[in-house]
Wavefront OBJ file of the C-alpha trace (Angstrom):
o trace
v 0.000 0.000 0.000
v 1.233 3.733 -0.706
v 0.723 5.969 1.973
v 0.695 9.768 1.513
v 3.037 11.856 4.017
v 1.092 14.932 2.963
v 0.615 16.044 6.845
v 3.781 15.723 7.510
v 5.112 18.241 4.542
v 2.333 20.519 5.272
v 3.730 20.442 9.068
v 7.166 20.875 8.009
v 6.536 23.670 5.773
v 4.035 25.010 8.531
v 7.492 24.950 11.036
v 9.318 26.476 8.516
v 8.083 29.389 7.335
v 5.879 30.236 10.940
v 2.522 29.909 9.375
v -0.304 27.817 8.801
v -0.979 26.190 5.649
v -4.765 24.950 4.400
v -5.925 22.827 2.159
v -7.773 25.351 0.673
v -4.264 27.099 -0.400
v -3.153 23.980 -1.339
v -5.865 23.439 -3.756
v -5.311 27.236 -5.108
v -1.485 26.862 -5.472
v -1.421 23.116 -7.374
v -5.002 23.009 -9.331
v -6.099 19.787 -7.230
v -9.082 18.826 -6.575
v -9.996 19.497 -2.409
v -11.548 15.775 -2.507
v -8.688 14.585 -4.152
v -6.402 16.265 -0.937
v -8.948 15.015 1.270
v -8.712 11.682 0.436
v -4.626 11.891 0.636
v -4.820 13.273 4.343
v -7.470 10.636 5.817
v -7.833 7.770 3.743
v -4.982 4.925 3.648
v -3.754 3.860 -0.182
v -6.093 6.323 -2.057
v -5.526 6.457 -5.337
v -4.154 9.749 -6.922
v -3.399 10.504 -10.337
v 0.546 10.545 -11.183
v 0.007 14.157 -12.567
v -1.347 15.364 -8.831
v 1.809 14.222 -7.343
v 4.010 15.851 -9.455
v 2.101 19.358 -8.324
v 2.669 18.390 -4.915
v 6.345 17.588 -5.482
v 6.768 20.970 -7.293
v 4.550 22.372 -4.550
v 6.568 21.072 -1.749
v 9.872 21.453 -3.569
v 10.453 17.664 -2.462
v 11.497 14.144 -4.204
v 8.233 11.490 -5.312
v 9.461 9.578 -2.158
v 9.164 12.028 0.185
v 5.805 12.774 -0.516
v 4.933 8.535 -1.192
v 5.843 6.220 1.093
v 5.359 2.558 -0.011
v 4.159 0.028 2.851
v 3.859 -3.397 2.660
v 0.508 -5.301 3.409
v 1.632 -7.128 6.278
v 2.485 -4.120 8.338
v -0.781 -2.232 7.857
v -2.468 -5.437 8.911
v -0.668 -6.158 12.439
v 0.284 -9.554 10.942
v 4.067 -10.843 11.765
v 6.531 -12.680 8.917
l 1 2 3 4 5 6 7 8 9 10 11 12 13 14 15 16 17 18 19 20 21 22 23 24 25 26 27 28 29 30 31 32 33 34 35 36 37 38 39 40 41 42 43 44 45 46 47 48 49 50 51 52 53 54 55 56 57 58 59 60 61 62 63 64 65 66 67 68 69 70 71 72 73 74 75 76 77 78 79 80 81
């Protein structure tokens, strides 16, 4: 499963520059869809188009992987090796 470390760049960026950042200036500055951001902050493996995270890269001034963070099934379902 892909999971989305969108809080965590919006926190860092929050830290950073001493200000609060929405999701409704997120939607203003990349062109996505609030939904579509919606779904990326609560909902685990959503699936987002490959064109959205390139506006969040360029957005966030980060790399694909530290936006997407890839997990694998067993840990998201408690089970052991």
């Amino acid at each position: 499963m892909l999971r989305y470390r969108l809080k965590e760049l919006i926190a860092e960026k929050e830290f950073r520059e001493r200000r609060r950042v929405t999701v409704q200036e997120l939607v203003e500055a990349t062109g996505i869809a609030r939904n579509t951001l919606s779904k990326m902050l609560n909902q685990h493996g959503a699936s987002v188009r490959s064109e959205n995270l390139g506006r969040l890269c360029g957005y966030f001034h980060c790399r694909i992987e530290e936006l997407v963070e890839y997990v694998p099934d067993d840990a998201t379902n408690g089970a052991s090796p």
